[in-house]
N, C-alpha and C positions, 0 to 999 in steps of 0.2 A: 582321826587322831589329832590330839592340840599337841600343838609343839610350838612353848615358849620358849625354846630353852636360849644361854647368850644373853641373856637383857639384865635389865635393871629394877625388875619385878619387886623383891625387897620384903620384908615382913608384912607390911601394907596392903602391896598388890597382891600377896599369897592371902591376906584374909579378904578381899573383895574376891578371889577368884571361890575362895571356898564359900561362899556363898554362894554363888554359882553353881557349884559343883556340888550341894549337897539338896540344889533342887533340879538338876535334870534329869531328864528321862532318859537320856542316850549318849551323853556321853561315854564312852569306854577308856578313853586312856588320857593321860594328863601328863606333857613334857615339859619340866619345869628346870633340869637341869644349869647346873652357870649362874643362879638367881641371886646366892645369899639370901633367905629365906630367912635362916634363922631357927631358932626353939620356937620363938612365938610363931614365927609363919609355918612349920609345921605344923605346931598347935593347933590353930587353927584350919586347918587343910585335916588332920586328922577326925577333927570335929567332921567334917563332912563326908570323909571316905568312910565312919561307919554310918552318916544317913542314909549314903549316896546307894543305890540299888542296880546302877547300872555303871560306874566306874570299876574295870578289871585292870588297867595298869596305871601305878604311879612311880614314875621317873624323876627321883629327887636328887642324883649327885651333885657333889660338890655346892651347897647350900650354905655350908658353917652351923651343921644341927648339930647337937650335941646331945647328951644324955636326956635333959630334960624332952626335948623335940621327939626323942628314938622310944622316951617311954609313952608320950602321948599317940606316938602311930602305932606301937606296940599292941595300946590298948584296940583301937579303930581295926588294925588286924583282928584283934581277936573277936570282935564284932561283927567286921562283915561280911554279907552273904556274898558279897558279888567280886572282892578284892582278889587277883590272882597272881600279880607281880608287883612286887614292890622292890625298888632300884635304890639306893643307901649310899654307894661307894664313894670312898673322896669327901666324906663328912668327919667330924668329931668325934663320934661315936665312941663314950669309953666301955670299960667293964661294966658297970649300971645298963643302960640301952642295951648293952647286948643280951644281957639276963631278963631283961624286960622282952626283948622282939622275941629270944629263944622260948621264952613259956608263951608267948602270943600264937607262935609258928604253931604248936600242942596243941593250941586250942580252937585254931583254926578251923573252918570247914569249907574255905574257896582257897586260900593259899597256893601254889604250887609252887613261884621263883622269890626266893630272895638274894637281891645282888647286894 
């Protein structure tokens, strides 16, 4: 398991890690929590959670995502094979995102936690 979480990671370091993260082979879980991340740095992380074939958990609280952010991981749920917990709490998140993750969850076929 990575566990970033606490730093000063930032929109930046969330898209240097999603590259990372949507070529390996084994990571399973990614703790990003405390980052300020952001819409873009989701963005971008969500870009990779539906390449990534072996990431099953992402731990995003408390980021400052927002709608745009929750619909780009939205879609990456509804994409990927391997995704199984995805972590949310302590974000932005308004009515938009949430209607976005809720038809994501539907379309799922690895899904099983959303916090």
């Amino acid at each position: 398991m990575s566990s970033l979480e606490d730093n000063s990671i930032g929109s930046e370091g969330a898209k240097a890690l999603a590259d990372a993260v949507a070529q390996s082979k084994s990571l399973q879980a990614l703790i990003l929590r405390f980052n300020w991340i952001g819409d873009e740095g989701a963005k971008a992380l969500a870009d990779a959670v539906a390449q990534s074939k072996s990431l099953r958990t992402l731990d995003l609280p408390h980021n400052g995502i927002g709608d745009e952010g929750a619909k780009a991981l939205a879609d990456a749920v509804a994409q990927s094979k391997s995704l199984q917990m995805l972590t949310l709490g302590g974000n932005f998140i308004g009515s938009e995102g949430a209607k976005a993750l809720a038809n994501a969850v539907a379309q799922s076929k690895s899904l099983q936690t959303l916090k």
